[in-house]
C-alpha positions as CSV (number, residue, x, y, z in Angstrom):
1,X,0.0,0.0,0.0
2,X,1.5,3.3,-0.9
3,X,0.2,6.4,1.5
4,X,0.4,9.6,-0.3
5,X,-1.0,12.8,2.4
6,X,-3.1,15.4,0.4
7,X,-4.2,18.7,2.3
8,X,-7.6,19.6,2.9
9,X,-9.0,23.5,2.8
10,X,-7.6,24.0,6.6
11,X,-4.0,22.4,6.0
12,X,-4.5,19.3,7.7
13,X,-3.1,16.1,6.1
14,X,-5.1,13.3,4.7
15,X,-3.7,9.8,3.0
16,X,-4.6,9.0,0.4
17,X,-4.3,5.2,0.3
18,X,-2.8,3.1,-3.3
19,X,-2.9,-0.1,-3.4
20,X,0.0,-1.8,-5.0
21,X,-1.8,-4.7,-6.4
22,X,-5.7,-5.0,-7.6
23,X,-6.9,-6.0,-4.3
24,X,-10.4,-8.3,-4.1
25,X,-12.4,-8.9,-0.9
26,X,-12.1,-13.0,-0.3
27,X,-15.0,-14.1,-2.7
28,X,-17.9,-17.1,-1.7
29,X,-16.7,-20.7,-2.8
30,X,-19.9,-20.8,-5.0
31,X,-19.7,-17.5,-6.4
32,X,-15.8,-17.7,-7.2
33,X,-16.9,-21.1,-8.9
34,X,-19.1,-19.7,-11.1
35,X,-17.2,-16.8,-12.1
36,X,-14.2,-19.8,-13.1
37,X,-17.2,-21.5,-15.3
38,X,-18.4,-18.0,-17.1
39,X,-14.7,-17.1,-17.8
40,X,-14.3,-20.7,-19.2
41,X,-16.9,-20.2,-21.5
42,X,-15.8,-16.6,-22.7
43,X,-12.6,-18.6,-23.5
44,X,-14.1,-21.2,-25.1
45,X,-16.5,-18.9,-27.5
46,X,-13.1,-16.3,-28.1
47,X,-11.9,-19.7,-29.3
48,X,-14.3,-20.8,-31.6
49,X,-15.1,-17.8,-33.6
50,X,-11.0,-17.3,-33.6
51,X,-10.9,-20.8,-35.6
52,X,-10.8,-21.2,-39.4
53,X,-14.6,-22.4,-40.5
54,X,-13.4,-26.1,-41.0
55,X,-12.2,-26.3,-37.4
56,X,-15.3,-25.2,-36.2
57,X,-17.2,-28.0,-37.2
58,X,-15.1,-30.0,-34.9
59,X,-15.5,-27.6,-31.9
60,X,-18.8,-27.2,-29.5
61,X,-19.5,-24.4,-27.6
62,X,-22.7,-25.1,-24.8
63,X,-24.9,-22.8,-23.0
64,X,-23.9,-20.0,-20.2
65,X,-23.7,-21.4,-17.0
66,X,-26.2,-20.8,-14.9
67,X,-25.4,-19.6,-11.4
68,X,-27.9,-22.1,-8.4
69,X,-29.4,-20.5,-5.8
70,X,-27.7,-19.6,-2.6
71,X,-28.6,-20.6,0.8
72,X,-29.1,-17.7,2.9
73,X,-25.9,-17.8,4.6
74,X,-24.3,-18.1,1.1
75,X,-26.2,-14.8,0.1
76,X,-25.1,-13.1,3.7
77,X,-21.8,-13.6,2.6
78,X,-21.8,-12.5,-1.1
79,X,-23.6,-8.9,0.7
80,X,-20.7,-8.6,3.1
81,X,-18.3,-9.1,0.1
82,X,-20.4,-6.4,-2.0
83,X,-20.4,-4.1,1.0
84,X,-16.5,-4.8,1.3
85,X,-15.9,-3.9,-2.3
86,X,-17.6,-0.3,-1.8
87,X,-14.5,1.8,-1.7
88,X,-12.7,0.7,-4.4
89,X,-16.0,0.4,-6.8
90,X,-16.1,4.2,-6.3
91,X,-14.9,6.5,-9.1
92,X,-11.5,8.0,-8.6
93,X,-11.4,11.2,-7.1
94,X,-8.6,14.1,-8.0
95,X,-6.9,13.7,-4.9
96,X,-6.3,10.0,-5.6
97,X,-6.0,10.0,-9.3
98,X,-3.2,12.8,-8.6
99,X,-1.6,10.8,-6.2
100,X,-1.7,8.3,-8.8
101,X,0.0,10.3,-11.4
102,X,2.6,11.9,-9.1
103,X,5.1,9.1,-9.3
104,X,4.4,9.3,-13.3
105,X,5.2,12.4,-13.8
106,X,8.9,12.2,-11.8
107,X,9.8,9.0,-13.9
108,X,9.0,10.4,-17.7
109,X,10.8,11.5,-20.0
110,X,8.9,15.0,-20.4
111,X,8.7,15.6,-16.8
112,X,6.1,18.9,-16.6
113,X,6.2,21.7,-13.8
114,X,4.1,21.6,-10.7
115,X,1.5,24.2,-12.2
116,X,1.4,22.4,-15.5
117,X,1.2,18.8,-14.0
118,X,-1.8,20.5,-11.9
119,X,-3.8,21.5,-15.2
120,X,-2.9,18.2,-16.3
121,X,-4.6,16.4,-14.1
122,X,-7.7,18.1,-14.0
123,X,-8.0,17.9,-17.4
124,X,-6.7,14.1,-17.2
125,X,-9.3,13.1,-14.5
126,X,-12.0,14.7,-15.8
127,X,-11.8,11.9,-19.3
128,X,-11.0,9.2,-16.6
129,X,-13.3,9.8,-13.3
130,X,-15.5,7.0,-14.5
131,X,-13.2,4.6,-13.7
132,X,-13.1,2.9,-10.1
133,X,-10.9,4.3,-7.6
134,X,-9.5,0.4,-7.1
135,X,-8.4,-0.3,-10.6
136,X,-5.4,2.8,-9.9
137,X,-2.9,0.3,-8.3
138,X,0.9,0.8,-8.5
139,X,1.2,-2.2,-10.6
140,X,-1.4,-0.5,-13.6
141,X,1.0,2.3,-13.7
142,X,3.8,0.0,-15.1
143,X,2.2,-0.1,-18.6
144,X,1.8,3.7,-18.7
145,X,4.3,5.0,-21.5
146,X,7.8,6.7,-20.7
147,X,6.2,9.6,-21.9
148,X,3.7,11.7,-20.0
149,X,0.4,9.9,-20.6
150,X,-2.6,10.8,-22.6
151,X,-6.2,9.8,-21.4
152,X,-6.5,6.9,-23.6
153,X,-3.3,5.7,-22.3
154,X,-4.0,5.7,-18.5
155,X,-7.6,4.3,-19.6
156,X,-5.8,1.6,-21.0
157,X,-3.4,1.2,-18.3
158,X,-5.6,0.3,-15.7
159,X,-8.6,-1.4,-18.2
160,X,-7.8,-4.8,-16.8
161,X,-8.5,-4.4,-13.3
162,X,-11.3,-2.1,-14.3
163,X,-12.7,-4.6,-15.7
164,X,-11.8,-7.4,-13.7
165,X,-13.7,-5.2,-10.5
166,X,-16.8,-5.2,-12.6
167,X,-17.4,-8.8,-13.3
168,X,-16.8,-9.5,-9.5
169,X,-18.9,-7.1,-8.7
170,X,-21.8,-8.0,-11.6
171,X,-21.8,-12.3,-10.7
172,X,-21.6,-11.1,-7.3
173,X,-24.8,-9.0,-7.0
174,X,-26.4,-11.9,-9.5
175,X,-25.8,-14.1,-7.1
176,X,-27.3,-12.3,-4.5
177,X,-30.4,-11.8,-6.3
178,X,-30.8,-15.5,-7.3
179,X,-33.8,-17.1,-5.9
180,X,-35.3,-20.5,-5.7
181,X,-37.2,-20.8,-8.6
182,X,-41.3,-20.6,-6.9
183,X,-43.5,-23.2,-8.5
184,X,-46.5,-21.5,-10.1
185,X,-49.9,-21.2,-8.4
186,X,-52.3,-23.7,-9.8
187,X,-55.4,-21.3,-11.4
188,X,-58.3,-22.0,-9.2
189,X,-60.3,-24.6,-11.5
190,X,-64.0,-23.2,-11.8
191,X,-67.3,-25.0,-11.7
192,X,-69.1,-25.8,-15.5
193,X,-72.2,-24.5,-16.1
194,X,-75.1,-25.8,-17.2
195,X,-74.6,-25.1,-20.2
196,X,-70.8,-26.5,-20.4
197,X,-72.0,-30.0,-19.0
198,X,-75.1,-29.8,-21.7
199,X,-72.0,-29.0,-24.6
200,X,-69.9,-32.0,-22.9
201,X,-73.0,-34.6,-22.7
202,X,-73.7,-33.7,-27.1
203,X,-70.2,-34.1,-27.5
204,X,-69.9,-37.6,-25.8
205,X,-72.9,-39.0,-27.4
206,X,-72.4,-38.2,-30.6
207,X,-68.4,-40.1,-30.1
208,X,-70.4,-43.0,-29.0
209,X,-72.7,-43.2,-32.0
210,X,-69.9,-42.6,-34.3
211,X,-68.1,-45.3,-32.7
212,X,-70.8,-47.5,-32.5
213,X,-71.7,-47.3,-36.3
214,X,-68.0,-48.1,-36.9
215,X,-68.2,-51.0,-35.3
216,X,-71.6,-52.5,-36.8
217,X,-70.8,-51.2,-39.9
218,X,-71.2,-54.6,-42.4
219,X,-68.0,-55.1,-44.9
220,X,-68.8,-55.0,-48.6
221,X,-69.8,-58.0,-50.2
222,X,-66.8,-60.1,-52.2
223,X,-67.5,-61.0,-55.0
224,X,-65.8,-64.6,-56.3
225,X,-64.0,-64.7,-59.5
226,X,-63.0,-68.6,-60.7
227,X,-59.9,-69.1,-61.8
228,X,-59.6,-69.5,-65.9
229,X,-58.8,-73.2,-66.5
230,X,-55.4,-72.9,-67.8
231,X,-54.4,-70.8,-64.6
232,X,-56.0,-73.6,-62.8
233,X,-54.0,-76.4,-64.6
234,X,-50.5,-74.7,-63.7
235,X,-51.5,-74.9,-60.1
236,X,-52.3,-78.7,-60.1
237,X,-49.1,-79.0,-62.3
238,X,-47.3,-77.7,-59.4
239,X,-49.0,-79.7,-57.0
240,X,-48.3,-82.9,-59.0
241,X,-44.6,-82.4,-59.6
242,X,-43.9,-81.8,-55.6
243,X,-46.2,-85.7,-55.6
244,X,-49.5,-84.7,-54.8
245,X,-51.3,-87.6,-56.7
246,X,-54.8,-85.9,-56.5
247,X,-53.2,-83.0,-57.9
248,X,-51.6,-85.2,-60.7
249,X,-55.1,-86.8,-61.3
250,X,-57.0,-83.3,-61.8
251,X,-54.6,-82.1,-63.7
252,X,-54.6,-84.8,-66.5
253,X,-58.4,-84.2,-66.1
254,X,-58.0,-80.4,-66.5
255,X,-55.6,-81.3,-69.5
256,X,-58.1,-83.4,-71.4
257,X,-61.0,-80.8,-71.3
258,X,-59.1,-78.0,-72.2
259,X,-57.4,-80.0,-75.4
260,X,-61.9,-81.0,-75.8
């Protein structure tokens, strides 16, 4: 932690407190577990739409995960994490986004003078004062350039623990308000009129005579068409040569009235 004092209106010293690294209240087992399973998945769709078209036939990318329900000392303890994050969720004031800079502007290559590193910063924090007061950590400054930095390049300094802040903070309050899904009331089922039961009573009679006529219904008549003799005479043929001797006898009959 680096302790820079500020003065206030009446001279007295305040800190202003940097942390050195991104610093993150200890998060739920559950939570921190989801958060591992989301990231997975980022990295696993960054992946796919990265690949060539033929490798993405081979690749399968499934659904969000969803975060469960927590128990409500699970949900006491994602609050208390929320609660502990406050501070550094907080947009960076002047005093600490100078305190900040400070080091910066001692270490560049275009060092400026007191009153222009003063208008600096104003200028500077008034593009940046979005940004969460925890994401300004000693570490971030590191990938500032040797040259005084512009807005873009201090936004982009500290973009990873900006970032990095919000999705804690974002699965964190998701988990919070998760719920136990509520089964849905059953509609109060209302009593048929007379006129329903009437509709009803048609409706199942007429089924019944439908069915019954279905059932009575007689089949069509078949009608019996001999076969012609020669037809006949290769079936007794058959019959004969597998030695079937009443077959063999009908067919030397058939044989002799169709030669007549």
């Amino acid at each position: 932690m680096t302790n820079i004092a500020r003065r206030t209106a009446n001279g007295a010293a305040v800190p202003v407190n940097l942390p050195s690294t991104l610093r993150l209240p200890e998060i739920p087992a559950s939570v921190a577990s989801h958060m591992r399973a989301v990231e997975a998945h980022a990295a696993e769709r960054a992946a796919f739409y990265a690949a060539a078209p033929e490798d993405r036939e081979h690749m399968f990318v499934g659904p969000v995960p969803q975060l469960h329900p927590l128990s409500d000392r699970e949900r006491d303890a994602v609050e208390q994490t929320i609660h502990a994050m406050r501070d550094d969720l907080e947009p960076v004031s002047q005093d600490a986004f100078k305190a900040w800079l400070g080091p910066v502007n001692a270490a560049v290559r275009n060092p400026q003078s007191a009153e222009d590193f003063a208008v600096r910063c104003l200028g500077l924090h008034a593009l940046c004062c979005d940004l969460p007061t925890g994401a300004f950590t000693a570490d971030a400054r590191r990938d500032l350039p040797e040259f005084f930095p512009s807005a873009a390049d201090i936004r982009k300094a500290v973009a990873r623990n900006a970032k990095r802040l919000a999705d804690v903070e974002r699965a964190l309050r998701a988990a919070a308000e998760a719920r136990q899904p509520q089964p849905e009331p059953e509609a109060e089922r209302q009593p048929l009129t007379e006129a329903q039961k009437a509709e009803v009573r048609a409706k199942a009679e007429a089924f019944a005579r439908d069915m019954a006529a279905m059932v009575t219904k007689e089949a069509p008549p078949v009608t019996a068409r001999p076969l012609a003799p020669h037809h006949l005479l290769a079936a007794y043929e058959e019959l004969a040569a597998r030695g079937n001797e009443a077959a063999k006898m009908r067919a030397e009959q058939l044989r002799q009235a169709v030669a007549q």
